[in-house]
DRENZA-6203 format. One record per residue: residue number from 1; x, y, z of N, C-alpha, C in turn. Coordinates in steps of 0.001 Angstrom, whole numbers, plus 524288, in hexadecimal, padded with zeros to 5 digits. Example, Ala and Ser with C-alpha at 12.3 -4.5 7.8 and 13.67 -1.06 7.14 Angstrom:
2
<node><nr>1</nr><n_xx>83386</n_xx><n_yy>7E9C6</n_yy><n_zz>81E78</n_zz><ca_xx>8300C</ca_xx><ca_yy>7EE6C</ca_yy><ca_zz>81E78</ca_zz><c_xx>83390</c_xx><c_yy>7F31C</c_yy><c_zz>81E78</c_zz></node>
<node><nr>2</nr><n_xx>83232</n_xx><n_yy>7F736</n_yy><n_zz>81BA8</n_zz><ca_xx>83566</ca_xx><ca_yy>7FBDC</ca_yy><ca_zz>81BE4</ca_zz><c_xx>83264</c_xx><c_yy>8001E</c_yy><c_zz>81EBE</c_zz></node>
//
This chain:
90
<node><nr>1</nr><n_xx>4EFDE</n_xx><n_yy>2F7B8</n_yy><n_zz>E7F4A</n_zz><ca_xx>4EFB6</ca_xx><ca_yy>2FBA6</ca_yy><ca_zz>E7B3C</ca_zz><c_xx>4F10F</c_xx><c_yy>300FD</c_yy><c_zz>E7D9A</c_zz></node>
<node><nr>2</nr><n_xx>4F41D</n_xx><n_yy>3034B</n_yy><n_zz>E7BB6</n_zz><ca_xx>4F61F</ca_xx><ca_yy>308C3</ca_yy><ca_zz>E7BD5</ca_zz><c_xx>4F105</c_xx><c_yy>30D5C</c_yy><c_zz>E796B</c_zz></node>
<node><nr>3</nr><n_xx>4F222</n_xx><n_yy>312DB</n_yy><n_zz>E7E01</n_zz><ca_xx>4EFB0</ca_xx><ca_yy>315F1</ca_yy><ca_zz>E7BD0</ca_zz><c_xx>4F49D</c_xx><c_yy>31AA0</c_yy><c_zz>E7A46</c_zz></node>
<node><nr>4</nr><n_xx>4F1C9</n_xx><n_yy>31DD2</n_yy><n_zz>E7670</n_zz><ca_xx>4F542</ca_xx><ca_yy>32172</ca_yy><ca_zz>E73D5</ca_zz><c_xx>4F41B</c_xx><c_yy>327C7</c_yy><c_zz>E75FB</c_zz></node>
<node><nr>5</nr><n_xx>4F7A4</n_xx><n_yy>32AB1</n_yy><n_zz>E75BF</n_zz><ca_xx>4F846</ca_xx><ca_yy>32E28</ca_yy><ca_zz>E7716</ca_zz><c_xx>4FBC9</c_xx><c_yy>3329A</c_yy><c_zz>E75DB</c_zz></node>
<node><nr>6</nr><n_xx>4F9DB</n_xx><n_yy>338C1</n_yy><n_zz>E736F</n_zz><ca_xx>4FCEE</ca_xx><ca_yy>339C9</ca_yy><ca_zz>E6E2C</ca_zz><c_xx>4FF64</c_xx><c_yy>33EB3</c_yy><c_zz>E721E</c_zz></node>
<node><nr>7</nr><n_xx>5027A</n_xx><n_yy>33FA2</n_yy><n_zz>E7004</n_zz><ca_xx>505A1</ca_xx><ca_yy>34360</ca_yy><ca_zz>E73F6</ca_zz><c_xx>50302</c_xx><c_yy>34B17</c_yy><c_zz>E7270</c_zz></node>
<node><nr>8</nr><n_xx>50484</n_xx><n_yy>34C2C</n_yy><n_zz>E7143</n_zz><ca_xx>5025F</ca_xx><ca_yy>352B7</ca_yy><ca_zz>E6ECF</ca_zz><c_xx>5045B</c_xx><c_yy>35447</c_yy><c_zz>E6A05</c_zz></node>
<node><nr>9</nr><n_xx>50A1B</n_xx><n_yy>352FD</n_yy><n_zz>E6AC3</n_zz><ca_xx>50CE0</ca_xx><ca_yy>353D0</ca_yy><ca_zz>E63B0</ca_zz><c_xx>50CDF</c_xx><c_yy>34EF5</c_yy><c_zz>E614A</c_zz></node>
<node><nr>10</nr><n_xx>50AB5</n_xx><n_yy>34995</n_yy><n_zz>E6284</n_zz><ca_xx>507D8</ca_xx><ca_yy>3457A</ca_yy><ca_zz>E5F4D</ca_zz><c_xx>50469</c_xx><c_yy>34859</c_yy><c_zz>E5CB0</c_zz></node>
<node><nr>11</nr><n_xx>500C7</n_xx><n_yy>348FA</n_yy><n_zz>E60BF</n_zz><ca_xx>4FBCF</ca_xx><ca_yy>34AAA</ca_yy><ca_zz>E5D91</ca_zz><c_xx>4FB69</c_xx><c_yy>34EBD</c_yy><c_zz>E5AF8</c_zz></node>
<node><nr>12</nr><n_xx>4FF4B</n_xx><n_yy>35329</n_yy><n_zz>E59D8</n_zz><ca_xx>500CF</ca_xx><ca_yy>357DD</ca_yy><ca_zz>E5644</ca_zz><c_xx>50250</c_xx><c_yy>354A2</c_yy><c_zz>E5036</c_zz></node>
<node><nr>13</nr><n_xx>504F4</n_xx><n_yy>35228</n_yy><n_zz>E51CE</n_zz><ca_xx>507C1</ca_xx><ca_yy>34F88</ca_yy><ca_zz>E4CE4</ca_zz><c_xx>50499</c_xx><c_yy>34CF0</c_yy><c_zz>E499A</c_zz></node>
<node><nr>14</nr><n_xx>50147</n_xx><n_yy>349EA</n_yy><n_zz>E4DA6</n_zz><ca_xx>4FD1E</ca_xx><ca_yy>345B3</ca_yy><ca_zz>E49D7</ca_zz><c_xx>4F8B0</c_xx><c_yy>34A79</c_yy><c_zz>E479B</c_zz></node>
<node><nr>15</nr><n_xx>4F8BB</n_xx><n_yy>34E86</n_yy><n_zz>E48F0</n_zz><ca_xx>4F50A</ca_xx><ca_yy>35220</ca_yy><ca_zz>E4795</ca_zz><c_xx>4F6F7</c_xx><c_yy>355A0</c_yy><c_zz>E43AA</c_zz></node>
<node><nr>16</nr><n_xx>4FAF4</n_xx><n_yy>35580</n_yy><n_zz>E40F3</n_zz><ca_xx>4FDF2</ca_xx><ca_yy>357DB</ca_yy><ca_zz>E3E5C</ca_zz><c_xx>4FE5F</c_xx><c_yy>35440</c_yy><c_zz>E39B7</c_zz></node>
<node><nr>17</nr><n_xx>4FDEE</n_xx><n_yy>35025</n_yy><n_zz>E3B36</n_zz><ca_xx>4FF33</ca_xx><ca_yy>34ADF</ca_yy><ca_zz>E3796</ca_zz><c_xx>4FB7F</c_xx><c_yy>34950</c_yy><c_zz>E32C0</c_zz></node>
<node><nr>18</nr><n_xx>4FB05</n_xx><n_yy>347DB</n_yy><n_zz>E2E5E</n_zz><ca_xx>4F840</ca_xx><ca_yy>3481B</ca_yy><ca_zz>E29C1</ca_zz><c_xx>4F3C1</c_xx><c_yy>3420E</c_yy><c_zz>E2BB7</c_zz></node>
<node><nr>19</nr><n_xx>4EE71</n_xx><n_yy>342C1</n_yy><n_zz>E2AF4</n_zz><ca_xx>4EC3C</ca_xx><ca_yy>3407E</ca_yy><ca_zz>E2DAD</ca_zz><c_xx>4ECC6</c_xx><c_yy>337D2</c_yy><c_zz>E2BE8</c_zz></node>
<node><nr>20</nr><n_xx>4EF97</n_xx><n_yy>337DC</n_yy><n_zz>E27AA</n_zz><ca_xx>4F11F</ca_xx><ca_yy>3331F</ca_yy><ca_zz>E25C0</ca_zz><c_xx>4F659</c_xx><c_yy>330AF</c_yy><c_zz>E29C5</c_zz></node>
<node><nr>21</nr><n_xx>4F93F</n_xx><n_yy>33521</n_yy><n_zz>E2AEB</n_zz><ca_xx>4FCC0</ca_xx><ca_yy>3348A</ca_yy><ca_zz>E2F82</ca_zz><c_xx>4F9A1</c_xx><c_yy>332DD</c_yy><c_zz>E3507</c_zz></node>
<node><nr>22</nr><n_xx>4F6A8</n_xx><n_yy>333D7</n_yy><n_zz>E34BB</n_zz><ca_xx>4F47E</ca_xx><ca_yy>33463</ca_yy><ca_zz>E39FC</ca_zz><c_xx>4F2F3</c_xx><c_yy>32FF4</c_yy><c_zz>E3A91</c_zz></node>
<node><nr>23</nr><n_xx>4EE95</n_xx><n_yy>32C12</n_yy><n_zz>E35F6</n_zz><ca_xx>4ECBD</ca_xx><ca_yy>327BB</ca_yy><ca_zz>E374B</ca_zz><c_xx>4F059</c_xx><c_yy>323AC</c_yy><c_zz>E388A</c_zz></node>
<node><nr>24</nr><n_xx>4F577</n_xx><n_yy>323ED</n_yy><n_zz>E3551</n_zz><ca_xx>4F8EA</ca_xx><ca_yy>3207E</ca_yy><ca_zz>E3547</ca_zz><c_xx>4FBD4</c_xx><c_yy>32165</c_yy><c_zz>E3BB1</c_zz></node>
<node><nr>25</nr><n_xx>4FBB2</n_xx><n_yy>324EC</n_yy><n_zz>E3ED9</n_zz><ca_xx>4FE93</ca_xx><ca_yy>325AC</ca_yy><ca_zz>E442C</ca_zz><c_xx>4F98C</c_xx><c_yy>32254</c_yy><c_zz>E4578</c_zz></node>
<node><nr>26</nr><n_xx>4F57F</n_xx><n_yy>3239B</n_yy><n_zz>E46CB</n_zz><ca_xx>4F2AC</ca_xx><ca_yy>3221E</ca_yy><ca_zz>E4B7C</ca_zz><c_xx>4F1D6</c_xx><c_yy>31C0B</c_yy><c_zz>E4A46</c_zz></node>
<node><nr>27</nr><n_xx>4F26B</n_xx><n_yy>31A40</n_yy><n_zz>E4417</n_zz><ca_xx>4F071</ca_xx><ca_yy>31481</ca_yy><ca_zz>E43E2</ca_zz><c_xx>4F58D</c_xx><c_yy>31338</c_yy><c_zz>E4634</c_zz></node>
<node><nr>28</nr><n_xx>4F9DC</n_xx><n_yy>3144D</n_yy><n_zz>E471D</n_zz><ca_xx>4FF3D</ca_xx><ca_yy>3117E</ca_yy><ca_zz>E4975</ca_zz><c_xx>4FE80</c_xx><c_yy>31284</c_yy><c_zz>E4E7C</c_zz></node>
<node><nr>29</nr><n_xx>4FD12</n_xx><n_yy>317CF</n_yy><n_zz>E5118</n_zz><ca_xx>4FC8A</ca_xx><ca_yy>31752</ca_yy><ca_zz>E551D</ca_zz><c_xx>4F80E</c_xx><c_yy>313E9</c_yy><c_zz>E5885</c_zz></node>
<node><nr>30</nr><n_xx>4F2C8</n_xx><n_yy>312D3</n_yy><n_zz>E554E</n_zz><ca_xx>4F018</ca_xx><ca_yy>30E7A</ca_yy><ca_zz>E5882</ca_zz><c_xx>4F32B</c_xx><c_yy>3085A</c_yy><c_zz>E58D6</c_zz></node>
<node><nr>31</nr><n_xx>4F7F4</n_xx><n_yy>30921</n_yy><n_zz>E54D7</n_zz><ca_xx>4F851</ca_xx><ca_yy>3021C</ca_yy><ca_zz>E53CA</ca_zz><c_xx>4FC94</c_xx><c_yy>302D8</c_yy><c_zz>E5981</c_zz></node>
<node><nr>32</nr><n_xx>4FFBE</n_xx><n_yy>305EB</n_yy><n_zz>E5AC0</n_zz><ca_xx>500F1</ca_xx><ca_yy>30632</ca_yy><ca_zz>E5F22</ca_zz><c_xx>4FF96</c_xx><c_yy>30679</c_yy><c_zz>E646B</c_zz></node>
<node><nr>33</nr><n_xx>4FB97</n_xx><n_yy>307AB</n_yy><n_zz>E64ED</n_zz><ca_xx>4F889</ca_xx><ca_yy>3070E</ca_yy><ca_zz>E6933</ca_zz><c_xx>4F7EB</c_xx><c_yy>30055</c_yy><c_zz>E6C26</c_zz></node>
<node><nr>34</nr><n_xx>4F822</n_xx><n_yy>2FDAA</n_yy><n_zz>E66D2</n_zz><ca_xx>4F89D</ca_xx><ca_yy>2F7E2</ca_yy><ca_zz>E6971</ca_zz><c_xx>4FDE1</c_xx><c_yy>2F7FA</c_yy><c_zz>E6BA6</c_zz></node>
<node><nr>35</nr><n_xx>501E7</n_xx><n_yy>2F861</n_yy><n_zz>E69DF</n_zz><ca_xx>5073F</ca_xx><ca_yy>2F5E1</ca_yy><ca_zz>E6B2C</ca_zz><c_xx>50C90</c_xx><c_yy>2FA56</c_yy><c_zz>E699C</c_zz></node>
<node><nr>36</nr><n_xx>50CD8</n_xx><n_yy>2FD4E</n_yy><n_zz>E6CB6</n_zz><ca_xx>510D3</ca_xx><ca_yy>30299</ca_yy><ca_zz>E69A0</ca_zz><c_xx>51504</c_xx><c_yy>300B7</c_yy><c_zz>E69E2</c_zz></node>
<node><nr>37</nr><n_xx>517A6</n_xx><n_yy>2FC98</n_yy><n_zz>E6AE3</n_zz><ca_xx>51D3D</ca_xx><ca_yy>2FABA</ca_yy><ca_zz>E6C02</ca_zz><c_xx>51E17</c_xx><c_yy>2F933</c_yy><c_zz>E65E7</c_zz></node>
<node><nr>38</nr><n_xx>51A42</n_xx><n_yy>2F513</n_yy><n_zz>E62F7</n_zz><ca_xx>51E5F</ca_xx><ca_yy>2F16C</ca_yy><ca_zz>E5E80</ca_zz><c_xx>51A65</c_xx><c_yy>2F41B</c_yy><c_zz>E59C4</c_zz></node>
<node><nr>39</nr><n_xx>52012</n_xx><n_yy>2F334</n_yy><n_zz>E5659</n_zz><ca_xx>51F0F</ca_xx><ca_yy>2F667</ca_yy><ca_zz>E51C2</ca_zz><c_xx>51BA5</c_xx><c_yy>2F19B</c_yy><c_zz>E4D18</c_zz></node>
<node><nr>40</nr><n_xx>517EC</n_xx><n_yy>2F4A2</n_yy><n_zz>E4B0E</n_zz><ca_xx>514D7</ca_xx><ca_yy>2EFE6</ca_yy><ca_zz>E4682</ca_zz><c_xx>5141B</c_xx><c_yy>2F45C</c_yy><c_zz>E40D1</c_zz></node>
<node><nr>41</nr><n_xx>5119C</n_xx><n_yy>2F057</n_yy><n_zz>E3FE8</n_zz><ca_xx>511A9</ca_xx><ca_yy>2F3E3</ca_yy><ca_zz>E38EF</ca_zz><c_xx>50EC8</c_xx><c_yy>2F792</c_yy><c_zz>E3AEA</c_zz></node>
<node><nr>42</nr><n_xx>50BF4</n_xx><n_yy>2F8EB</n_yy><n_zz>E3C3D</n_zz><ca_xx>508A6</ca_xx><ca_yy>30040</ca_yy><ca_zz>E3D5B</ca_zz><c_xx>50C7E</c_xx><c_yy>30334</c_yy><c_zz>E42A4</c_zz></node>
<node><nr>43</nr><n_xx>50F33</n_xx><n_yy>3020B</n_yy><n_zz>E4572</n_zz><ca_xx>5118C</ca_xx><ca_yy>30173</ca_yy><ca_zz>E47A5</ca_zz><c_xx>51665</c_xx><c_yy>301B1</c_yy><c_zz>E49BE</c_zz></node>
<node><nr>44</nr><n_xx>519CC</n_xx><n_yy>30538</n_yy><n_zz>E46D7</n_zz><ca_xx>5206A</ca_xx><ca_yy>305E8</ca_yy><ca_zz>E46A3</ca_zz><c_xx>5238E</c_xx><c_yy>30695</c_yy><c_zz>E4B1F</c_zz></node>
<node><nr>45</nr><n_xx>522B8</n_xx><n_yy>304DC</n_yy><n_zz>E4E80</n_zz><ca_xx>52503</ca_xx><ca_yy>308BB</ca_yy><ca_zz>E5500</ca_zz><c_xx>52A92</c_xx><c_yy>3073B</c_yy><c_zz>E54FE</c_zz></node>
<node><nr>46</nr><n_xx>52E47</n_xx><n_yy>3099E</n_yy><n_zz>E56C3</n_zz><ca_xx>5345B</ca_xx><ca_yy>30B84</ca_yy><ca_zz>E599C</ca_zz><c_xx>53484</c_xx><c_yy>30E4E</c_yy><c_zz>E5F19</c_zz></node>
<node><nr>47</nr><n_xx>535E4</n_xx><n_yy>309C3</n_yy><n_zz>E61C2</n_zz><ca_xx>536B4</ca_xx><ca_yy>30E13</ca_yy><ca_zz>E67E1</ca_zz><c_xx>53ACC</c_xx><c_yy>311DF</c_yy><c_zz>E6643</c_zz></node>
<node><nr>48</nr><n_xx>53A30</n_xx><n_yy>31615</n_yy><n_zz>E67F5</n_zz><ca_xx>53CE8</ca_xx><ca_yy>31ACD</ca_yy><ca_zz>E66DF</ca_zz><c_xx>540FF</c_xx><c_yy>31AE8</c_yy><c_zz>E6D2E</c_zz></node>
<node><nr>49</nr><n_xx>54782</n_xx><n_yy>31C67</n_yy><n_zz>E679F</n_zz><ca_xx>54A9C</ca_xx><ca_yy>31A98</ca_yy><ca_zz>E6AA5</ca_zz><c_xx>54B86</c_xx><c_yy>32043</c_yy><c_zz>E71C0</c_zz></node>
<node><nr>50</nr><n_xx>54D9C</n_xx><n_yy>31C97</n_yy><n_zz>E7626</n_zz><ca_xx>54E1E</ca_xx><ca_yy>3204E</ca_yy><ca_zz>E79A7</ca_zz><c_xx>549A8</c_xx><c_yy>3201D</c_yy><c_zz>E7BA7</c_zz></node>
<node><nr>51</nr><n_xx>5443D</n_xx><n_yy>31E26</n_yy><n_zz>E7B08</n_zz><ca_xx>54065</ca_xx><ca_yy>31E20</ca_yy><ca_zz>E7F16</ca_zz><c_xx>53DF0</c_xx><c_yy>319AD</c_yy><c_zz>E8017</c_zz></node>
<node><nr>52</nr><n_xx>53BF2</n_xx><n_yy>317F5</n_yy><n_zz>E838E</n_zz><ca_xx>53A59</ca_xx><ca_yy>310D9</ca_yy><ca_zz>E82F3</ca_zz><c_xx>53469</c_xx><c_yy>31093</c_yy><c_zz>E81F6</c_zz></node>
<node><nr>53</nr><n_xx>53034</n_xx><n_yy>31598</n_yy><n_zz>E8341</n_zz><ca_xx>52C32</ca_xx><ca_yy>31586</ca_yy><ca_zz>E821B</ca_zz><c_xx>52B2D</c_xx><c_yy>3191D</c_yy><c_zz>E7E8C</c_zz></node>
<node><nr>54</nr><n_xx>52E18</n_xx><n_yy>31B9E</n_yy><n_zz>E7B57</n_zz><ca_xx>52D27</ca_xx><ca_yy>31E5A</ca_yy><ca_zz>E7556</ca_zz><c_xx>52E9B</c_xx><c_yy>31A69</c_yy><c_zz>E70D7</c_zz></node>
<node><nr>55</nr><n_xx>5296F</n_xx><n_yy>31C07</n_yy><n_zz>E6C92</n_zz><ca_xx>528A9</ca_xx><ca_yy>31801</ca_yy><ca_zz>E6879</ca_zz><c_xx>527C4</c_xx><c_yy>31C4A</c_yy><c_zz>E6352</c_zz></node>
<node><nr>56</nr><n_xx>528FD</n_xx><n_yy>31A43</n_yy><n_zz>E5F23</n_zz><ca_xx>5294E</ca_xx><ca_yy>31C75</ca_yy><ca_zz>E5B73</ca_zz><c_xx>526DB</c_xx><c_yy>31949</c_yy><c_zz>E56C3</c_zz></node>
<node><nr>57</nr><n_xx>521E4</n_xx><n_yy>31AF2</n_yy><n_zz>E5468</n_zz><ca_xx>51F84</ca_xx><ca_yy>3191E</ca_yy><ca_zz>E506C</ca_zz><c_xx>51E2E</c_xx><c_yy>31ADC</c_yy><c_zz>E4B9F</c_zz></node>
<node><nr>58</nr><n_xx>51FC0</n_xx><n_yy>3185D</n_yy><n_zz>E48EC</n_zz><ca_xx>5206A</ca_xx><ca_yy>3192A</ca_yy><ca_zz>E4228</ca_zz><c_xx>51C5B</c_xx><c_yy>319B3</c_yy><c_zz>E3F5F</c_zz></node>
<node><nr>59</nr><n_xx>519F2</n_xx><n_yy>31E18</n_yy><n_zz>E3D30</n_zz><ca_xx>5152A</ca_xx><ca_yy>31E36</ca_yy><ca_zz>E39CD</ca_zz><c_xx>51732</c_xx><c_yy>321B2</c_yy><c_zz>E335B</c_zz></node>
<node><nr>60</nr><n_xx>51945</n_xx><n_yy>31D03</n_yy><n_zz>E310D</n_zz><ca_xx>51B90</ca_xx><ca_yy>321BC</ca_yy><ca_zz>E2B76</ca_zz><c_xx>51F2C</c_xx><c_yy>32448</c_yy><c_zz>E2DB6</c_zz></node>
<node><nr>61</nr><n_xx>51E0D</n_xx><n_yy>32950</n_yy><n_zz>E2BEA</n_zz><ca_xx>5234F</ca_xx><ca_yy>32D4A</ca_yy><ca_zz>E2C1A</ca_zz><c_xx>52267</c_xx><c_yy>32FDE</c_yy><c_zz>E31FB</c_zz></node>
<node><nr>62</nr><n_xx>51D32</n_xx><n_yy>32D76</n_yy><n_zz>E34E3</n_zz><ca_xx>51D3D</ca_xx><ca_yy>33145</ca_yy><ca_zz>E39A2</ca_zz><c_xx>51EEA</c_xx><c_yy>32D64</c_yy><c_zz>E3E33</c_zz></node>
<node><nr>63</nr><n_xx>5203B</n_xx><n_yy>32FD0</n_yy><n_zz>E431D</n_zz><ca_xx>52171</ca_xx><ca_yy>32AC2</ca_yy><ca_zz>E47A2</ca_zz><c_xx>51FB8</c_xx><c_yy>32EF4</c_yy><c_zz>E4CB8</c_zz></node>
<node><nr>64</nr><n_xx>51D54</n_xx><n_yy>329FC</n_yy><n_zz>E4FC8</n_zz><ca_xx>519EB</ca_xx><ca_yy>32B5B</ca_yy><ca_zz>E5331</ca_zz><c_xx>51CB9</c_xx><c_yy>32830</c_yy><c_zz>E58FB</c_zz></node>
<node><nr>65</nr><n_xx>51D81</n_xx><n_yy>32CF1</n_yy><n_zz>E5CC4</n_zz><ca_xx>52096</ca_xx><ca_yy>32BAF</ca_yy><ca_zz>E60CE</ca_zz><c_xx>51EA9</c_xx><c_yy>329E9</c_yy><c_zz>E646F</c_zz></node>
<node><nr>66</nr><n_xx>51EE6</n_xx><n_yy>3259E</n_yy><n_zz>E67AB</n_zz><ca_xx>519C6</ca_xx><ca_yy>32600</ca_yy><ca_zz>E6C8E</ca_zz><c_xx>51C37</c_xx><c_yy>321F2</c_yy><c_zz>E726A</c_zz></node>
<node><nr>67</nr><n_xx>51AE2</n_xx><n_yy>323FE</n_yy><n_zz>E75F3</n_zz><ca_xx>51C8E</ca_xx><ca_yy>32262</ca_yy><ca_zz>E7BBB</ca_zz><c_xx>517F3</c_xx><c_yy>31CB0</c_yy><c_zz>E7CDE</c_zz></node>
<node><nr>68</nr><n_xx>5191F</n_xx><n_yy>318DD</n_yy><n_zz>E7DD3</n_zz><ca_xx>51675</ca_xx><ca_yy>314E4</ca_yy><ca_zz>E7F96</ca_zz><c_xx>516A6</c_xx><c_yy>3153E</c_yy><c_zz>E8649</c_zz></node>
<node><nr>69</nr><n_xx>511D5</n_xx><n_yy>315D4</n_yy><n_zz>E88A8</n_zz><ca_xx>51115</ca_xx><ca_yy>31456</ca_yy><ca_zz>E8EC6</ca_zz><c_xx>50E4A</c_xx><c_yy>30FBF</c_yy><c_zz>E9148</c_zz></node>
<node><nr>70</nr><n_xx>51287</n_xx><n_yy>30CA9</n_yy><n_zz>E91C5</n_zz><ca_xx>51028</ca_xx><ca_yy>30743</ca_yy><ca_zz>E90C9</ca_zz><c_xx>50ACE</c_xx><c_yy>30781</c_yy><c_zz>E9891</c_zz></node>
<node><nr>71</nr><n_xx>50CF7</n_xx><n_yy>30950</n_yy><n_zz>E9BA3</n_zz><ca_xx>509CF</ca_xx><ca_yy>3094A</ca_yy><ca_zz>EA0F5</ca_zz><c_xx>50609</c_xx><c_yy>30CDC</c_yy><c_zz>E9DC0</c_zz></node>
<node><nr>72</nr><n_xx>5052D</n_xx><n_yy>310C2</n_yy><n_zz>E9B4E</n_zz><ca_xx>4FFF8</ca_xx><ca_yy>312A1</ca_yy><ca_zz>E9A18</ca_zz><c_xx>4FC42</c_xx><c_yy>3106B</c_yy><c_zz>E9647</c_zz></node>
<node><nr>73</nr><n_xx>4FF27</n_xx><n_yy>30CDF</n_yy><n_zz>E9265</n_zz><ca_xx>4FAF5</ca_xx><ca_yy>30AE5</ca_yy><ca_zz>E8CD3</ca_zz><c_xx>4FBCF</c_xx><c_yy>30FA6</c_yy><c_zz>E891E</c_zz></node>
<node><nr>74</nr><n_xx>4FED7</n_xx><n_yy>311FF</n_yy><n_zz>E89FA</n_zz><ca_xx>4FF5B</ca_xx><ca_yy>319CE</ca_yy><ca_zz>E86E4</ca_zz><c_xx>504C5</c_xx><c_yy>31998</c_yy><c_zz>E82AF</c_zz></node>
<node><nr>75</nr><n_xx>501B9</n_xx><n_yy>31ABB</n_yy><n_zz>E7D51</n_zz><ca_xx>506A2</ca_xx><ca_yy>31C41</ca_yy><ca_zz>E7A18</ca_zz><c_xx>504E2</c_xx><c_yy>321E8</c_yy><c_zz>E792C</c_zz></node>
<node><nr>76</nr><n_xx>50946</n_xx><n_yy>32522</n_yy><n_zz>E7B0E</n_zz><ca_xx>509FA</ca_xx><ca_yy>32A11</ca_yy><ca_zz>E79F1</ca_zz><c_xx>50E12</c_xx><c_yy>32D30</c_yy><c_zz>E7529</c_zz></node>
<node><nr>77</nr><n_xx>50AA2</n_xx><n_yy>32DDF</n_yy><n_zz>E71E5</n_zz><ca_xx>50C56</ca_xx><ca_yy>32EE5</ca_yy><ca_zz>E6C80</ca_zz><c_xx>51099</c_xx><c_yy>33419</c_yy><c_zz>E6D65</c_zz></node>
<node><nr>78</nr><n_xx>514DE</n_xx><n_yy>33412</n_yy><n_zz>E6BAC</n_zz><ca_xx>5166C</ca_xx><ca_yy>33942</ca_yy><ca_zz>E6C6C</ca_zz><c_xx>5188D</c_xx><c_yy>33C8F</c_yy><c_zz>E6847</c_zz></node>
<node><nr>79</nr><n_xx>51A5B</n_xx><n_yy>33A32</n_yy><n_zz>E642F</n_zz><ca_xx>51AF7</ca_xx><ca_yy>33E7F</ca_yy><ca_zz>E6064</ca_zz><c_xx>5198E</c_xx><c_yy>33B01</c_yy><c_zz>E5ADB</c_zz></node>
<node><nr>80</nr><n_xx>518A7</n_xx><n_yy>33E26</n_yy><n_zz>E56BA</n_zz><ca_xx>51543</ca_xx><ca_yy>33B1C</ca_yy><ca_zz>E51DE</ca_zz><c_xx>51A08</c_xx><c_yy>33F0A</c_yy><c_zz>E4F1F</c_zz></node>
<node><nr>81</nr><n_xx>51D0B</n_xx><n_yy>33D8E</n_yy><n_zz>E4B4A</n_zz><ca_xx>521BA</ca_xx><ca_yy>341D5</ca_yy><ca_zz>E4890</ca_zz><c_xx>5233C</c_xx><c_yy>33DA3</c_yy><c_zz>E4315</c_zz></node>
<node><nr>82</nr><n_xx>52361</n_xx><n_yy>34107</n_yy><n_zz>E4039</n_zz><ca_xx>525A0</ca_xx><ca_yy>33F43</ca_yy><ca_zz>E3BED</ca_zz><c_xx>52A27</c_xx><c_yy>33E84</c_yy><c_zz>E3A56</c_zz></node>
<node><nr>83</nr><n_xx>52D92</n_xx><n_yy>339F6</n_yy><n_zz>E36DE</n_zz><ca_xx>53449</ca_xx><ca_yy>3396C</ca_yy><ca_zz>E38B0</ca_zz><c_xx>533F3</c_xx><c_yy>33D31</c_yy><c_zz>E3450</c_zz></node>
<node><nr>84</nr><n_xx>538FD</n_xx><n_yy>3402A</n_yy><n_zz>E3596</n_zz><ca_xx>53B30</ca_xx><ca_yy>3420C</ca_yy><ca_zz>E326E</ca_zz><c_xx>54037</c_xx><c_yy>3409D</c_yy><c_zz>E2EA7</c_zz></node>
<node><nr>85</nr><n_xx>54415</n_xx><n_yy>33D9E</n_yy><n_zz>E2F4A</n_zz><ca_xx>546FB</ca_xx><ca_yy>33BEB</ca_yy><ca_zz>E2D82</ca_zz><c_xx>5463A</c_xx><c_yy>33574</c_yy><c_zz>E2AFE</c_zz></node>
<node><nr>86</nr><n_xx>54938</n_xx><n_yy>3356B</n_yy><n_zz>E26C6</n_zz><ca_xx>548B8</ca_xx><ca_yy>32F7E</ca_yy><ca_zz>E2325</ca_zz><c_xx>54D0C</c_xx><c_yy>32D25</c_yy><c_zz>E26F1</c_zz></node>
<node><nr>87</nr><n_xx>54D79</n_xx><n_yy>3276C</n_yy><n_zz>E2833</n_zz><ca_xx>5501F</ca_xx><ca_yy>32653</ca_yy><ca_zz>E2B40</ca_zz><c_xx>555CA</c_xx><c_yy>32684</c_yy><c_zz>E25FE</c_zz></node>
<node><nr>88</nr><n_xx>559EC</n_xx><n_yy>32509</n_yy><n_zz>E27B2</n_zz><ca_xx>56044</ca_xx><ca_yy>32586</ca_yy><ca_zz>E25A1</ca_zz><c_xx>5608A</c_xx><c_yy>31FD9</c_yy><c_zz>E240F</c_zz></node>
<node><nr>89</nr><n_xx>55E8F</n_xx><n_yy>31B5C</n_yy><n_zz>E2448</n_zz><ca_xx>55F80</ca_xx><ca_yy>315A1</ca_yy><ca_zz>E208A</ca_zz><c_xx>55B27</c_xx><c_yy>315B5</c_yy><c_zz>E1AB3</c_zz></node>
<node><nr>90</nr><n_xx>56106</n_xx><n_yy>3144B</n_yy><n_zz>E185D</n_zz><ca_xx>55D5D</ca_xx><ca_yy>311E9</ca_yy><ca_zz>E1481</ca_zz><c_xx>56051</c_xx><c_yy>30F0B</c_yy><c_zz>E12B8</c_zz></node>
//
C-alpha cells in the first residue's frame, strides 16, 4: 500500500475547492493508494504522455496529477486543475 503526499499548490487547490469536490478527490485518492497503475470504476488513470512515472486521474471535470515512487511506497500528488476545454470529437 502506497502513502500519499500533497505537494503545496495541491493543497491550495483542494482548499479552494467546494467541499462536495473535495470528498469526491480524497474518496479516489484512497482507492488509489491500493494500486495507482490500473484504472477501475472510481478510478480513471492515463499515464501522462512524456513521463513514465506521471499519472493523471479523472474526477468529473477536475484531474489530479501525481508522480508514483515505486522504491518509496510514495504517491506524490502534484497538481489538482480543472480541464478547461471540451475535447474536439463528437
Amino acid at each position: 500500500m502506497f502513502t500519499l503526499k500533497l505537494s503545496r499548490t495541491s493543497q491550495k487547490a483542494l482548499d479552494k475547492l467546494p467541499p462536495h469536490d473535495v470528498k469526491k478527490i480524497v474518496a479516489h485518492l484512497e482507492e488509489i493508494k491500493n494500486d495507482p497503475y490500473r484504472p477501475r470504476p472510481l478510478a480513471d488513470i492515463v499515464p501522462v504522455e512524456g513521463s513514465e512515472t506521471l499519472y493523471r486521474l479523472r474526477v468529473g471535470k477536475l484531474r489530479v496529477e501525481y508522480e508514483v515512487c515505486n522504491s518509496e511506497k510514495v504517491i506524490k500528488i502534484a497538481k489538482i486543475f480543472q480541464k478547461k476545454r471540451k475535447s474536439g470529437y463528437r
